[in-house]
C-alpha positions as CSV (number, residue, x, y, z in Angstrom):
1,X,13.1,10.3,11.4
2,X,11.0,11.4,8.5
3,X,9.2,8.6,5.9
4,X,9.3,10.0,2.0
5,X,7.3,7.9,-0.6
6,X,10.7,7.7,-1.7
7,X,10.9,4.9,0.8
8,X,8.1,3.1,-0.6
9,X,9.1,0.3,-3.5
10,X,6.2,-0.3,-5.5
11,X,7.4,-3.6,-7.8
12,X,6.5,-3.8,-11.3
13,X,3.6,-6.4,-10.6
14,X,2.4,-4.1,-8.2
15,X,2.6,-1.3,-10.4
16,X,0.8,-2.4,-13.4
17,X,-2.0,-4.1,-11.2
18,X,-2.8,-0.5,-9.8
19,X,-2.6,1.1,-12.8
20,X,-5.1,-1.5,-14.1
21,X,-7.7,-0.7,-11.4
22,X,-7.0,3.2,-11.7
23,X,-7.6,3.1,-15.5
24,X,-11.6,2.3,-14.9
25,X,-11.8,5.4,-12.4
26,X,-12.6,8.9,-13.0
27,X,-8.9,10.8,-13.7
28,X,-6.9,12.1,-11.0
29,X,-8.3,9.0,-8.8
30,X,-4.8,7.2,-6.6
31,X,-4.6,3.6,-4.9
32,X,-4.7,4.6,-1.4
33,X,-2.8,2.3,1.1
34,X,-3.4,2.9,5.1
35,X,-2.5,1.4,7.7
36,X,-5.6,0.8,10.7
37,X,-5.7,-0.2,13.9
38,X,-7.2,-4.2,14.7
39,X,-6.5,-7.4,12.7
40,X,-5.2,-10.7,14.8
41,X,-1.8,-8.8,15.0
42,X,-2.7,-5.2,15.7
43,X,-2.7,-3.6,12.6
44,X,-3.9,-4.1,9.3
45,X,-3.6,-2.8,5.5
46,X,-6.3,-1.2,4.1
47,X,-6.2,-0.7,0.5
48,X,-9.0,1.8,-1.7
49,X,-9.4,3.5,-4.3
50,X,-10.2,7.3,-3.9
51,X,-11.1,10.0,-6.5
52,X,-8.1,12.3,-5.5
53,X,-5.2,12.6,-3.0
54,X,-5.6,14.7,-0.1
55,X,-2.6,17.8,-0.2
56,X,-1.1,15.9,3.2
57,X,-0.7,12.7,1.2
58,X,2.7,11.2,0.4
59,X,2.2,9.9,-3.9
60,X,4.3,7.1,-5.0
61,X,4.1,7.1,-8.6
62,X,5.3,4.4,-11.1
63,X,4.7,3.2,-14.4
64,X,0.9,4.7,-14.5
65,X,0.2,3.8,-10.8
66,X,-0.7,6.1,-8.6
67,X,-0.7,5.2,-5.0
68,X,-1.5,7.9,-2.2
69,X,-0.7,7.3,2.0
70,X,-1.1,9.3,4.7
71,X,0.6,10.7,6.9
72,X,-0.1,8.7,9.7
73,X,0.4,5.3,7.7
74,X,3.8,6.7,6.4
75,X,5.6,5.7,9.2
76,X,4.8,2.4,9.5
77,X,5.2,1.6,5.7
78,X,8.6,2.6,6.2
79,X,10.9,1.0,3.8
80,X,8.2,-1.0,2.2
81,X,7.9,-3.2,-0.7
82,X,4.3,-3.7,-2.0
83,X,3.8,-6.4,-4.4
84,X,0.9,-8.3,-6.3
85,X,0.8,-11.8,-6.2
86,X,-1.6,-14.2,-8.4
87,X,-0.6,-17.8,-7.2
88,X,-2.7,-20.6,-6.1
89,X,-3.8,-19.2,-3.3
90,X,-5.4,-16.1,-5.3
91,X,-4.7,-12.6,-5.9
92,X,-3.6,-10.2,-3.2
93,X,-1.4,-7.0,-2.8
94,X,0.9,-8.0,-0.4
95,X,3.6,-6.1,2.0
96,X,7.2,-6.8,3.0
97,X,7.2,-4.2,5.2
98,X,10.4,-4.3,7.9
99,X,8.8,-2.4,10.7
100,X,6.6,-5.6,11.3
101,X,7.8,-7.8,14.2
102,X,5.0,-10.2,13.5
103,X,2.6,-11.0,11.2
104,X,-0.4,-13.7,10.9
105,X,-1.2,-15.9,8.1
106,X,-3.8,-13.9,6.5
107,X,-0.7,-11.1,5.1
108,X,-2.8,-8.3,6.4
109,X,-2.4,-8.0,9.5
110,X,1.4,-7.1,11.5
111,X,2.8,-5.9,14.8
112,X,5.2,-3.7,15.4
């Protein structure tokens, strides 16, 4: 099965926070999202900010934000719904993503 960045939900929080942090970088510059190998779960999020996609990058665009994955990532986000959350417990992107079979407490970190 193929991933599009179609299948990537960016919500409206989320959207307006990246396009927030992109409007203090250099133009062309994307929110890049990845997905790593460690964390207490086995694999992390990784989010950055890079001057430009690469030409293999899936874009998910919305509202001004710009947000770039790779290929490798793209499968494990899936059907993912990236949110920004500012709550008494801070500010943090977070990921419903419903590949993961587990998760730990920090929201960073998932199994599959």
């Amino acid at each position: 099965m193929t991933t599009a960045a179609g299948d990537i939900a960016l919500t409206e929080q989320a959207a307006r926070r990246i396009h927030a942090i992109l409007a203090n970088e250099s133009p062309g510059a994307v929110f890049r999202i990845s997905v790593e190998g460690g964390g207490c779960s086995g694999f992390q999020y990784h989010f950055a900010v890079d001057p430009a996609p690469s030409e293999e990058d899936a874009l998910v665009e919305q509202a001004g934000a710009r947000v770039a994955i790779d290929p490798a990532s793209l499968g494990f986000l899936a059907g993912a719904r990236i949110d920004f959350v500012d709550d008494l417990m801070g500010q943090s992107f977070r990921i419903d993503n419903p590949n993961a079979v587990a998760s730990c407490g920090c929201g960073t970190s998932f199994a599959v």
